[in-house]
py3Dmol code that shows the C-alpha trace and the ligand (Angstrom):
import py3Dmol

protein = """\
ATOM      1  CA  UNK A   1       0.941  41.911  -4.196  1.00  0.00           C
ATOM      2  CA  UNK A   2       0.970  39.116  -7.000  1.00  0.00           C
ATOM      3  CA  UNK A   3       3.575  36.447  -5.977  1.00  0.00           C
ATOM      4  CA  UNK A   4       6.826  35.480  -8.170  1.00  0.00           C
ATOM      5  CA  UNK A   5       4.744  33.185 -10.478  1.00  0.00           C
ATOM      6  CA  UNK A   6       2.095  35.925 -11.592  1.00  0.00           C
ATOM      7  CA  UNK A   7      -0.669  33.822  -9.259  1.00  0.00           C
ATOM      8  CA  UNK A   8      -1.969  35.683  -6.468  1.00  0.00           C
ATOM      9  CA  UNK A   9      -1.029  35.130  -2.939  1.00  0.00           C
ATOM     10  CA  UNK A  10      -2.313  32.029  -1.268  1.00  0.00           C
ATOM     11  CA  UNK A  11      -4.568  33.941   1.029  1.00  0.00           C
ATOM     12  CA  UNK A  12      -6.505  35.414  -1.135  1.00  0.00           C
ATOM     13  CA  UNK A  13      -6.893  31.616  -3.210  1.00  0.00           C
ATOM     14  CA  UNK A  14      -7.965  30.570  -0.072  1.00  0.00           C
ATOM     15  CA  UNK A  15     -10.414  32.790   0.746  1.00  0.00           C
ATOM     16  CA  UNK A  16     -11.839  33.299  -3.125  1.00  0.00           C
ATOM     17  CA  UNK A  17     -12.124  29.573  -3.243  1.00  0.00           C
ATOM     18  CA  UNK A  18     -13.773  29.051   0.737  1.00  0.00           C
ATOM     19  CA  UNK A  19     -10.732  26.672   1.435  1.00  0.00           C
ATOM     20  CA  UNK A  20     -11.657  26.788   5.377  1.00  0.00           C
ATOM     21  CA  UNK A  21      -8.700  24.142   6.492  1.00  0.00           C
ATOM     22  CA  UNK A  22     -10.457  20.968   7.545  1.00  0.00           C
ATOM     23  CA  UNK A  23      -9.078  18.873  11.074  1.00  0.00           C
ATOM     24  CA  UNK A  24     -10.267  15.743   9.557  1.00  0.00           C
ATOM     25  CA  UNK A  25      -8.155  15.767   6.390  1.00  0.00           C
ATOM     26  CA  UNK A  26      -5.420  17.091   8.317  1.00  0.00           C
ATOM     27  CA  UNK A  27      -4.939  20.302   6.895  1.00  0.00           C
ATOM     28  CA  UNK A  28      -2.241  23.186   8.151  1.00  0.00           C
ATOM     29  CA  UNK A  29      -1.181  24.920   5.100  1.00  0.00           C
ATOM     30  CA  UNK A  30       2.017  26.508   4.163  1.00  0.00           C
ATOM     31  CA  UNK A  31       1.020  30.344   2.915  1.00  0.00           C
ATOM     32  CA  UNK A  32       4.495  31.771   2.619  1.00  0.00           C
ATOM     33  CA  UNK A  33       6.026  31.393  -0.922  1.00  0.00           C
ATOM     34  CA  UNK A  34       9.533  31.510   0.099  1.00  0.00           C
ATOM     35  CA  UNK A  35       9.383  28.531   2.089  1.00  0.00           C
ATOM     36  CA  UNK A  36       7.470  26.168  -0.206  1.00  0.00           C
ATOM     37  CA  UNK A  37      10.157  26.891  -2.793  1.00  0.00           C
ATOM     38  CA  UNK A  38      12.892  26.363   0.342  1.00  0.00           C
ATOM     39  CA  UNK A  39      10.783  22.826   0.617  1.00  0.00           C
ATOM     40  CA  UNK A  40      10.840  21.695  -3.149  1.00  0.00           C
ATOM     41  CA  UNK A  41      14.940  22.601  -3.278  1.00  0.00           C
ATOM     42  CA  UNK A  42      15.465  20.150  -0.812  1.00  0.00           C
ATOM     43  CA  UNK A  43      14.466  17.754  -2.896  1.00  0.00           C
ATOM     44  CA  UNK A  44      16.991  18.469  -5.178  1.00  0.00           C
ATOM     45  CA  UNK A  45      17.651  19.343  -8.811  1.00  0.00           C
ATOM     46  CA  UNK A  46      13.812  18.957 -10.049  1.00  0.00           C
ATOM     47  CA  UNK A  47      14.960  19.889 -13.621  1.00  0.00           C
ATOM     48  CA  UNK A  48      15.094  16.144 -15.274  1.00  0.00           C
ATOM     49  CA  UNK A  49      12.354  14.500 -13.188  1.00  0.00           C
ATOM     50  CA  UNK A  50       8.423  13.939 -12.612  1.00  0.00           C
ATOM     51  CA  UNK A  51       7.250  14.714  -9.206  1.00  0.00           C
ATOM     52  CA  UNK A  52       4.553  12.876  -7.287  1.00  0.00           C
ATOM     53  CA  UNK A  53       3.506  15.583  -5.008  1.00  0.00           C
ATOM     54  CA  UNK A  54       0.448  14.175  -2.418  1.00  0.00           C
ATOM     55  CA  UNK A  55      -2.309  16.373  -0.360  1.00  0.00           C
ATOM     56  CA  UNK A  56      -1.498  19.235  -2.389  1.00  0.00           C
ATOM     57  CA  UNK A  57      -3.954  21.403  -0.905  1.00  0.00           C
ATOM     58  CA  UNK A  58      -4.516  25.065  -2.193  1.00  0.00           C
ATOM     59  CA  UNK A  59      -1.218  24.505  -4.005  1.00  0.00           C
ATOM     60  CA  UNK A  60       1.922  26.424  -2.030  1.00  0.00           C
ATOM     61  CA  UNK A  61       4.189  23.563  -2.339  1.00  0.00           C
ATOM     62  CA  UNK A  62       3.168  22.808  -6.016  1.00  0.00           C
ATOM     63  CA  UNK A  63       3.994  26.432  -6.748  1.00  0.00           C
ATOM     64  CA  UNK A  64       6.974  25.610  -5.407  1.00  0.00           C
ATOM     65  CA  UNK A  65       7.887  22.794  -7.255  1.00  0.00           C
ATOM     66  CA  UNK A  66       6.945  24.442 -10.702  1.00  0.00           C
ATOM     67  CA  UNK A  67       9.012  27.674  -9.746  1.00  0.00           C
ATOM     68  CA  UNK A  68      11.645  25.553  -9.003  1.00  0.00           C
ATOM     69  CA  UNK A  69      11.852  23.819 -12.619  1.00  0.00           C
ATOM     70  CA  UNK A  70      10.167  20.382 -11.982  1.00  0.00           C
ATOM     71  CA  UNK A  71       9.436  19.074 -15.223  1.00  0.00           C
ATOM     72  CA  UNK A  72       5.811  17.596 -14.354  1.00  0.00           C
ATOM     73  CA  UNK A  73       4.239  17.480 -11.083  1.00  0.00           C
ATOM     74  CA  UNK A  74       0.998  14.856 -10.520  1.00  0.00           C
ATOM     75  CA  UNK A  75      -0.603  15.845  -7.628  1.00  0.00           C
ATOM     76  CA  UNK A  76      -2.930  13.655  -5.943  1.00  0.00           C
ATOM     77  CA  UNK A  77      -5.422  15.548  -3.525  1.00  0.00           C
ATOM     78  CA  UNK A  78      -8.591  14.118  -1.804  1.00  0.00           C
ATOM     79  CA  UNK A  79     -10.772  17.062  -1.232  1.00  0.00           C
ATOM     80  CA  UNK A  80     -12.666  18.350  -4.146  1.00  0.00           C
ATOM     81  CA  UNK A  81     -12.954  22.017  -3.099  1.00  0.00           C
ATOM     82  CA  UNK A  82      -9.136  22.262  -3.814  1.00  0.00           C
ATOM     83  CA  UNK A  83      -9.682  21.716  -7.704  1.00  0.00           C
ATOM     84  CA  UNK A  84     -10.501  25.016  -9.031  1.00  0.00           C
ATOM     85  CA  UNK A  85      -7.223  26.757  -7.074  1.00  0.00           C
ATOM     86  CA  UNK A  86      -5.109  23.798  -8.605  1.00  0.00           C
ATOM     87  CA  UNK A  87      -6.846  24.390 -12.256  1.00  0.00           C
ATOM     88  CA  UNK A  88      -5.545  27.676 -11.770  1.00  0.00           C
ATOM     89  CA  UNK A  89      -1.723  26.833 -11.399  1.00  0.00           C
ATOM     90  CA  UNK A  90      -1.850  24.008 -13.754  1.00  0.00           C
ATOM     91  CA  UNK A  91      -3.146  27.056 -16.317  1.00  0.00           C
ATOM     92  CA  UNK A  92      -0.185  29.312 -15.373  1.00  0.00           C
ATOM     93  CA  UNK A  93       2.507  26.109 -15.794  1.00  0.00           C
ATOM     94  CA  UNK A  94       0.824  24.786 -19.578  1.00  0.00           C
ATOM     95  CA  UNK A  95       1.099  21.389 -19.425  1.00  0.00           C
ATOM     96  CA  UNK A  96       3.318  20.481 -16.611  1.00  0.00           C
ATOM     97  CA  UNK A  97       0.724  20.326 -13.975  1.00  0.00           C
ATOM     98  CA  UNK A  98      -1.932  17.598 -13.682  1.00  0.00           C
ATOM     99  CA  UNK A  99      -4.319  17.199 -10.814  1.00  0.00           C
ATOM    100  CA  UNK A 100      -6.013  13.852  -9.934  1.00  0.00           C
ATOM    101  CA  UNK A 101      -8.943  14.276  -7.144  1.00  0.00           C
ATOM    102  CA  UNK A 102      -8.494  11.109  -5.279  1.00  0.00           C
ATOM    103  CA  UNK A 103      -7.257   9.440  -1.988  1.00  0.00           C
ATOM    104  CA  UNK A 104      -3.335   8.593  -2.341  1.00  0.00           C
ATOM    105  CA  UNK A 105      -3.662   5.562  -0.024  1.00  0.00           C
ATOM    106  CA  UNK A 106      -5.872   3.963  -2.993  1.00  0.00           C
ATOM    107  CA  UNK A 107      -3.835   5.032  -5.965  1.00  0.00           C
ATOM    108  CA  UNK A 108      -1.794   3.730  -7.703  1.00  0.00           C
ATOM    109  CA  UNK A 109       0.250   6.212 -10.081  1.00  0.00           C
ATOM    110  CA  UNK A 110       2.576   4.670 -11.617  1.00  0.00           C
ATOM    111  CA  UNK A 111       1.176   5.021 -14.442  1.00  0.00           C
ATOM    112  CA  UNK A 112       0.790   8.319 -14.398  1.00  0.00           C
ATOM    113  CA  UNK A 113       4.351   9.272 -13.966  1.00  0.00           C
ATOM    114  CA  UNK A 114       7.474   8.974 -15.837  1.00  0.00           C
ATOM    115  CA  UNK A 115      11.240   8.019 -14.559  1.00  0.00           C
ATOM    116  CA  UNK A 116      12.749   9.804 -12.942  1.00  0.00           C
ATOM    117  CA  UNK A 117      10.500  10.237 -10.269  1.00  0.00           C
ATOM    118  CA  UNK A 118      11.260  12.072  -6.692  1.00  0.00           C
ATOM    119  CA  UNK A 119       8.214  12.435  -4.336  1.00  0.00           C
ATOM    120  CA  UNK A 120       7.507  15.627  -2.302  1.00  0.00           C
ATOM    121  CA  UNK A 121       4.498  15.885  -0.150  1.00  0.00           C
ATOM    122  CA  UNK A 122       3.215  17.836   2.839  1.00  0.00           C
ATOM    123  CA  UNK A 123       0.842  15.690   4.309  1.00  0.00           C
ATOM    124  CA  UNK A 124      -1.431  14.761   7.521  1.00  0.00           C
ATOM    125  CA  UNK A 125       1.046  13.264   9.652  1.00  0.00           C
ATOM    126  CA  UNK A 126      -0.893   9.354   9.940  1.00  0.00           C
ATOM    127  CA  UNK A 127      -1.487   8.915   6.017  1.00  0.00           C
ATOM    128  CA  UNK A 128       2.583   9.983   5.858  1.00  0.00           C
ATOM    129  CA  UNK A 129       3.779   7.652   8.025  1.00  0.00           C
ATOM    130  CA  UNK A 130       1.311   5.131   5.634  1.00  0.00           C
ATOM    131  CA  UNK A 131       2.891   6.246   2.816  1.00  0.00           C
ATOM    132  CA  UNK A 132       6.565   5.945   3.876  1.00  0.00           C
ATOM    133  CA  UNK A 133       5.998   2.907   5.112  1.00  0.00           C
ATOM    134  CA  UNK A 134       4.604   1.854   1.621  1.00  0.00           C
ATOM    135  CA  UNK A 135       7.496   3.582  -0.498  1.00  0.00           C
ATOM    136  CA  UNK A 136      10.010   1.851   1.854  1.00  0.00           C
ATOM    137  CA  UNK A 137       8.745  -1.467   0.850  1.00  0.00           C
ATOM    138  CA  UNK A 138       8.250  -1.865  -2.906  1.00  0.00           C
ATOM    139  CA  UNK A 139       7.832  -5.590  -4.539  1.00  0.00           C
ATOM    140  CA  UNK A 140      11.376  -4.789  -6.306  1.00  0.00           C
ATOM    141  CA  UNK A 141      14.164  -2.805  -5.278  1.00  0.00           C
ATOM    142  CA  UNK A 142      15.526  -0.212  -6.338  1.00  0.00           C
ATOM    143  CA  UNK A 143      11.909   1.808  -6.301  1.00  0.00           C
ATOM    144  CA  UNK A 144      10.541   3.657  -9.077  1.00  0.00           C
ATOM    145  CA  UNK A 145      11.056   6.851  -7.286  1.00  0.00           C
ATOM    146  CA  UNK A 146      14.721   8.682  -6.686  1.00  0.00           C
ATOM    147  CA  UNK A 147      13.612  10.396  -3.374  1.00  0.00           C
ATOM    148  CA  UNK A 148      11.462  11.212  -1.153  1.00  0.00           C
ATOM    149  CA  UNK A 149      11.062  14.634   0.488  1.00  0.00           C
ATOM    150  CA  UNK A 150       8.191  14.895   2.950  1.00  0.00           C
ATOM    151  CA  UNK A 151       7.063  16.501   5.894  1.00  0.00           C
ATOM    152  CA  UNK A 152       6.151  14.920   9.088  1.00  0.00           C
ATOM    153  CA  UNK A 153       5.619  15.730  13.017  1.00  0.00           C
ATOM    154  CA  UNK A 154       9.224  16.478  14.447  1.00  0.00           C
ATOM    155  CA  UNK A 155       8.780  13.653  16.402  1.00  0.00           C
ATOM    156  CA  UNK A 156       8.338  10.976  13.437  1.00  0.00           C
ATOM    157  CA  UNK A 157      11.039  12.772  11.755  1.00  0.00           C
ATOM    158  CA  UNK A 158      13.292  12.085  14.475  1.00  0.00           C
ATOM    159  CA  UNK A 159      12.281   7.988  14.232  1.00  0.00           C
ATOM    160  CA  UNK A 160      12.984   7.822  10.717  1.00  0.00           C
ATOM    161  CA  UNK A 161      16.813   9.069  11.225  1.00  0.00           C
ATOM    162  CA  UNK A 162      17.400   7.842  14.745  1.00  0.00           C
ATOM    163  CA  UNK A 163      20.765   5.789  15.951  1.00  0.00           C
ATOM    164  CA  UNK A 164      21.014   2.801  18.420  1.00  0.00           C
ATOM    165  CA  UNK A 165      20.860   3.301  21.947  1.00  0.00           C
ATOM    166  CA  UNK A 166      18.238   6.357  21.226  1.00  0.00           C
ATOM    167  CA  UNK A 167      14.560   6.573  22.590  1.00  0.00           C
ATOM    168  CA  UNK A 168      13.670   7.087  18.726  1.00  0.00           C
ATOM    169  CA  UNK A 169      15.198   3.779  17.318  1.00  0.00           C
ATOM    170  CA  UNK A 170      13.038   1.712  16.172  1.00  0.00           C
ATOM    171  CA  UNK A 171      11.258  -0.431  13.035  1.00  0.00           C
ATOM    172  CA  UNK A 172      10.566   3.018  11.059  1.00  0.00           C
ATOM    173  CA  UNK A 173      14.562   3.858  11.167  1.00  0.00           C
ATOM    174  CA  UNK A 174      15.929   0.071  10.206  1.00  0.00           C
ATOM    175  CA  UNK A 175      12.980   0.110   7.438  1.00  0.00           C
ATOM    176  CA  UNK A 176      14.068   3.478   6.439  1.00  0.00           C
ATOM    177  CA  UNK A 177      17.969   3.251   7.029  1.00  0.00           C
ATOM    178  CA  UNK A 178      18.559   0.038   5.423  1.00  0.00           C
ATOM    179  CA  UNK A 179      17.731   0.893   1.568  1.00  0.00           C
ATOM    180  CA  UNK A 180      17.797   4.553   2.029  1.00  0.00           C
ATOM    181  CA  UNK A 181      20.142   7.641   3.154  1.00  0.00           C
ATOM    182  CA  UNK A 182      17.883   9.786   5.548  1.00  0.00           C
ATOM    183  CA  UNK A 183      18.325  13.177   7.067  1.00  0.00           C
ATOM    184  CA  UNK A 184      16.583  15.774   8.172  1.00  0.00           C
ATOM    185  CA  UNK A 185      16.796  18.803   6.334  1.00  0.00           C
ATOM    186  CA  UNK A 186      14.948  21.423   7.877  1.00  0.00           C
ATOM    187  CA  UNK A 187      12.851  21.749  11.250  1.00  0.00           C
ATOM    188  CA  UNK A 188       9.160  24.608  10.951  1.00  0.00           C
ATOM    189  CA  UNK A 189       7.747  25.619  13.714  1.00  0.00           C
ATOM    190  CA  UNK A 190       3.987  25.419  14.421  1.00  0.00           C
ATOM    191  CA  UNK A 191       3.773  29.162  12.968  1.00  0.00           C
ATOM    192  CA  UNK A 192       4.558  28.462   9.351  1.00  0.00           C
ATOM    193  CA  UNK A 193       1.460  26.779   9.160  1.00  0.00           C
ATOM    194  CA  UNK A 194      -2.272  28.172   9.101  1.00  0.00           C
ATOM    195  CA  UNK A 195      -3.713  27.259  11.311  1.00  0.00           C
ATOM    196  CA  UNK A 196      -0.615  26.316  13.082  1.00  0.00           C
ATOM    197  CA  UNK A 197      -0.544  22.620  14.314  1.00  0.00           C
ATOM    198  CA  UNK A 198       0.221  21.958  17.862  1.00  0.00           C
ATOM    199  CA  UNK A 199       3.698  20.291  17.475  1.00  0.00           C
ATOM    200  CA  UNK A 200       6.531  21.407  15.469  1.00  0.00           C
ATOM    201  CA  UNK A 201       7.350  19.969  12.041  1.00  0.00           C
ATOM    202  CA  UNK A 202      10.287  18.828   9.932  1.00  0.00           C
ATOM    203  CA  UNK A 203      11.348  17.816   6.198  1.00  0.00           C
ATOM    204  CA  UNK A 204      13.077  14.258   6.233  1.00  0.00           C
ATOM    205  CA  UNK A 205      14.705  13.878   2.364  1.00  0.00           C
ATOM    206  CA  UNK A 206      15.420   9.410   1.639  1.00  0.00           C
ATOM    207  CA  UNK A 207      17.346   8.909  -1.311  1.00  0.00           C
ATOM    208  CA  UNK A 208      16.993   5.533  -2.433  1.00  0.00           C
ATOM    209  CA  UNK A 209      20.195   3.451  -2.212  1.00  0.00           C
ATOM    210  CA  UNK A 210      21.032   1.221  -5.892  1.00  0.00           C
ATOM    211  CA  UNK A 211      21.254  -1.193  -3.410  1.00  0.00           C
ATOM    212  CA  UNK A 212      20.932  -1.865   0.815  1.00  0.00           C
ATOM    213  CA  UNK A 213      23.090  -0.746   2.974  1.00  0.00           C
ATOM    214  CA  UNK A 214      23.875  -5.049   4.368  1.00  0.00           C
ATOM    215  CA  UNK A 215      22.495  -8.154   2.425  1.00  0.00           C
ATOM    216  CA  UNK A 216      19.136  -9.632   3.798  1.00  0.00           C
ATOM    217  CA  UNK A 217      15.739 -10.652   2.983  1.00  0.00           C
ATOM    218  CA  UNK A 218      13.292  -8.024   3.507  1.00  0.00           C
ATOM    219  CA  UNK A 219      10.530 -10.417   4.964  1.00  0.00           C
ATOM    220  CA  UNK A 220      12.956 -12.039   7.610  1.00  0.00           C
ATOM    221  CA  UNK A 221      14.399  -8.569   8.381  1.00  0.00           C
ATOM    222  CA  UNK A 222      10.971  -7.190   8.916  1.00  0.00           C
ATOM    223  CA  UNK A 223      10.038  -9.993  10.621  1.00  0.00           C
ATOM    224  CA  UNK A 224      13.123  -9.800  13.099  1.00  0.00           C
ATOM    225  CA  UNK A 225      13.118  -6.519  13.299  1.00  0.00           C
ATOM    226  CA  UNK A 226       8.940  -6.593  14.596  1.00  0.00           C
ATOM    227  CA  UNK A 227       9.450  -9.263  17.351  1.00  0.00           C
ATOM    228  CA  UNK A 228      12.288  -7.373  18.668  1.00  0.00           C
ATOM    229  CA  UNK A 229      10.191  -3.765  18.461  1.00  0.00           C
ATOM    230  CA  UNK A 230       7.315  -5.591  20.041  1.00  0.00           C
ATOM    231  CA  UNK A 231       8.689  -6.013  22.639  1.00  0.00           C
ATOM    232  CA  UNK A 232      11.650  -3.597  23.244  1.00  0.00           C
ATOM    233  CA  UNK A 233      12.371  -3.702  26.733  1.00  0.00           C
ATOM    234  CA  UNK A 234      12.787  -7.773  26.947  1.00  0.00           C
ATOM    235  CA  UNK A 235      16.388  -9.043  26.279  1.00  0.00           C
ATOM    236  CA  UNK A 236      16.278 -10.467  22.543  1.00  0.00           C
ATOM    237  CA  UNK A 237      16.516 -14.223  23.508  1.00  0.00           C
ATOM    238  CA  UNK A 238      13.285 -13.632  25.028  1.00  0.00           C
ATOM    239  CA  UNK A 239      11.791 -11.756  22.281  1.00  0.00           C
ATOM    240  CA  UNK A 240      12.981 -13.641  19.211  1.00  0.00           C
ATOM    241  CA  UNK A 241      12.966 -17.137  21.016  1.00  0.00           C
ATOM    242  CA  UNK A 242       9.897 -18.152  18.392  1.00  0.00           C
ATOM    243  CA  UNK A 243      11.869 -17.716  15.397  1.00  0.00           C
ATOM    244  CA  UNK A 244      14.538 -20.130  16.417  1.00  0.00           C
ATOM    245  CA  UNK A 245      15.271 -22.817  18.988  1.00  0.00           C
ATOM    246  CA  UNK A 246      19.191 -21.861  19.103  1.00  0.00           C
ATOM    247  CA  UNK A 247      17.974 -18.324  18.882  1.00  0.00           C
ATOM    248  CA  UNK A 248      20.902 -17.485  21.096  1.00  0.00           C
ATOM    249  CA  UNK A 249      23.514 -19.157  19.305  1.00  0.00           C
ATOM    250  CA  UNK A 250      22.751 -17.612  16.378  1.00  0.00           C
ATOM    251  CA  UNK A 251      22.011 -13.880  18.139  1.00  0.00           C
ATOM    252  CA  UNK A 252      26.422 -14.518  19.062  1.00  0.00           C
ATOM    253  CA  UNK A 253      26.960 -15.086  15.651  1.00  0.00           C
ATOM    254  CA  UNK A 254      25.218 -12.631  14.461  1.00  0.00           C
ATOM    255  CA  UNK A 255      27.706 -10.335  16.825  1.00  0.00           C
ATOM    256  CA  UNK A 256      24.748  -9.779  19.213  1.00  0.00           C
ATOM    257  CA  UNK A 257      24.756 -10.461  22.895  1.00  0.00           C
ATOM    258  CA  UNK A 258      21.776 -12.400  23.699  1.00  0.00           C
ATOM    259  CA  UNK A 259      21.113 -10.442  26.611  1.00  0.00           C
ATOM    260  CA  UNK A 260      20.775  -7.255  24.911  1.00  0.00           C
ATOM    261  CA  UNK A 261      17.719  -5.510  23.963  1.00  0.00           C
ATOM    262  CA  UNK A 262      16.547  -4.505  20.201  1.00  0.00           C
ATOM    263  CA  UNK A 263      17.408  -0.963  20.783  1.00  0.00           C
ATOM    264  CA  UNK A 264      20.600  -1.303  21.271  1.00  0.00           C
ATOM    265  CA  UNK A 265      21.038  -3.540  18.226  1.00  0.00           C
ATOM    266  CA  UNK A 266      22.601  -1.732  14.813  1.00  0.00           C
ATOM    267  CA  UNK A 267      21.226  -2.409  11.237  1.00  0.00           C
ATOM    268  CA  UNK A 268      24.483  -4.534  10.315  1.00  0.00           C
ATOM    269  CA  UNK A 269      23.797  -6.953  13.024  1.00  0.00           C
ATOM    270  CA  UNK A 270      19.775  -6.859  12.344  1.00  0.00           C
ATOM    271  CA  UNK A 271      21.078  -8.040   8.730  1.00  0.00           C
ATOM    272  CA  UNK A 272      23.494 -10.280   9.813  1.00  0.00           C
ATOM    273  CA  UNK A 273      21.034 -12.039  12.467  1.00  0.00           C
ATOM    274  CA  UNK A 274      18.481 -12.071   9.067  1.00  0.00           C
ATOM    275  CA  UNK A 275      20.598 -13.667   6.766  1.00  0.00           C
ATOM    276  CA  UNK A 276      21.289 -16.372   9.644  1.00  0.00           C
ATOM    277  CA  UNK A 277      17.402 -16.922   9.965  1.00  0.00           C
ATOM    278  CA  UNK A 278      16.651 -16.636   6.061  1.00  0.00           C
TER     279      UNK A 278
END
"""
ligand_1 = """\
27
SAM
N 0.588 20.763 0.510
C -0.268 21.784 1.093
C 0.581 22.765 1.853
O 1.740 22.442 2.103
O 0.079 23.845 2.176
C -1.322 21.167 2.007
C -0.789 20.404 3.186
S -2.005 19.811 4.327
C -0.937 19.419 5.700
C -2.378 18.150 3.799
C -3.138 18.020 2.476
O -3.300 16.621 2.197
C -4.524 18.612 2.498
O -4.746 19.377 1.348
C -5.466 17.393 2.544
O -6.717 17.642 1.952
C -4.638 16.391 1.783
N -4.938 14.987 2.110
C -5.242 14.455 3.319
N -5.384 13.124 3.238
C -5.148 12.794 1.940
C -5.141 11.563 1.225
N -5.400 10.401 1.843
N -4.862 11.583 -0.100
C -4.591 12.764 -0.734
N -4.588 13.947 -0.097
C -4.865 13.979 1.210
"""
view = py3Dmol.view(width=600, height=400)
view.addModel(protein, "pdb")
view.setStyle({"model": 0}, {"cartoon": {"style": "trace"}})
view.addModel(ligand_1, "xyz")
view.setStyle({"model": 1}, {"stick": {}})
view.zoomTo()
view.show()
C-alpha cells in the first residue's frame, strides 16, 4: 500500500535500501506515517518557514514535515547509506528537500537556511542533549531559529520542563526555561520505534522567547547556576562561597535563604542572585 505522499512505505525503503538500524549511531526509527506527521504538527504552522531537521534517517519524519507544508527542509544526516532513500523524497517534494551527508555536531548551517527557521529532529538521545544545549546558548539572543521540536528519552524530557523542589530540576531546565517556553507535547512508547529502544520517549517543543524570562548575564547565570548543580545537596553558601566573600548577604538579597539548596531555588531568584554577582 503506497503511503499518502505516493512514496512507498518505510519498510519496504528500508529493506530495498539495507538500512539495518545501527546501535552506534543511535538509530530507532519511526515507520508509522501517521505519527511522523503527528510529530512535525507539533511544531507548528510549517507553512512560512525553513526547517532544520537532524539524523533524518530513512526519512519518516521528513515525510512528515513535507506533507505537512514546510516550505524547505535541510536535513543533516551522518550515515551515507541513508542518501539514496532521502534522494528519493527530495525527488517527490521538487526542490524543497535538500540533504547534506554530514555530522550535525560539526556543522554549521546557517548558511544553508533561511528565516524563519524552526528545528525538528529525532535524534540519538546524547548528540540531542548536545544540540539543545548548543541552540540554548547562541552568541546573540534572540536565536536564528523560532523553535525547536525534538525528541528525547522521557527522562531528559522531563529535565528540560521540570519545576523547583523536583528530582528533575536542574541546569538543563534554568538553561532551557529562562529564554524559552518548554512543554512536552507528546510521550511514545518504546513500540513506535523499530527496533524499539529500551526507555520510553517524548517530544519537548521550546519556543524562543523575544526576550528572557528575568534580566541576567548568561555567563554569570551559567556560572551560578553550575556551582550550585555541582553540588546539589550542599546548602548554597557552601556551594557558591567561591564566587563571593559575602556570598550570603547577597544569596538574602537575592530572596534566597542561604541555607537552602539549588534545587529548591526558582529561575527569578537564580537571575536575581546573577545580576547581584555580574
Ligand atoms: N528521524 C528518523 C526517524 O525518526 O525515524 C531517524 C531517527 S534515529 C533515532 C537518529 C538518526 O540520527 C539516525 O538516522 C542516525 O544515523 C542520525 N544521526 C546520529 N548521529 C548523528 C549526528 N551526529 N549527525 C547527524 N545525524 C546523526
Amino acid at each position: 500500500m503506497s503511503a499518502i505522499d505516493g512514496l512507498p512505505p518505510l519498510r519496504e525503503v528500508i529493506a530495498r535500501h539495507g538500512l539495518s538500524a545501527k546501535k552506534a549511531l543511535g538509530q530507532n526509527f519511526l515507520l508509522d506515517l501517521n505519527l511522523t506527521a503527528k510529530i512535525a504538527r507539533a511544531a507548528g504552522d510549517l507553512t512560512q518557514c525553513d526547517v532544520l531537521e537532524v539524523g533524518p534517517g530513512p526519512g519518516g519524519l521528513t515525510r512528515g514535515l513535507l506533507a505537512e507544508g514546510a516550505r524547505h527542509v535541510l536535513a543533516v544526516e551522518k550515515d551515507p547509506r541513508c542518501l539514496p532513500a532521502l534522494a528519493e523524497i527530495a525527488e517527490a517534494y521538487p526542490g524543497r528537500l535538500s540533504v547534506v551527508n554530514a555530522d550535525a555536531l560539526g556543522l554549521d548551517v546557517s548558511a544553508h537556511l533561511t528565516p524563519p527557521i524552526k528545528i525538528v529532529a529525532n535524534l540519538p538521545y546524547n548528540v540531542g542533549t548536545e544540540l539543545l544545549v548548543r541552540w540554548l546558548t547562541p552568541s546573540v539572543w534572540p536565536p536564528v531559529w523560532q523553535s525547536l521540536t525534538l525528541m528525547f528519552q522521557r527522562e531528559v524530557a522531563e529535565r528540560i520542563v521540570a519545576v523547583p523542589g523536583s528530582k528533575a530540576y536542574g541546569r538543563l531546565a534554568l538553561l532551557a526555561q529562562w529564554r524559552c517556553d518548554a512543554k512536552i507535547v507528546m510521550e511514545l512508547p518504546p513500540e513506535a520505534f523499530t527496533p524499539p529502544p529500551k526507555v520510553r520517549s517524548a517530544v519537548v517543543n521550546l519556543v524562543a522567547r523575544a526576550t528572557p524570562r528575568f534580566e541576567a548575564d548568561p555567563k554569570v547565570l551559567e556560572r551560578v547556576v553550575a556551582a550550585g548543580f555541582n553540588q546539589r545537596r550542599k546548602m548554597l553558601r557552601a556551594s557558591l562561597k567561591s564566587l563571593a566573600p559575602d556570598i550570603e548577604d547577597r544569596l538574602r538579597a537575592a530572596g534566597i535563604d542561604p541555607t537552602d539548596r539549588a534545587e529548591t531555588v526558582d529561575l527569578e531568584r537564580f537571575c536575581a542572585l546573577a545580576r547581584s554577582l555580574g
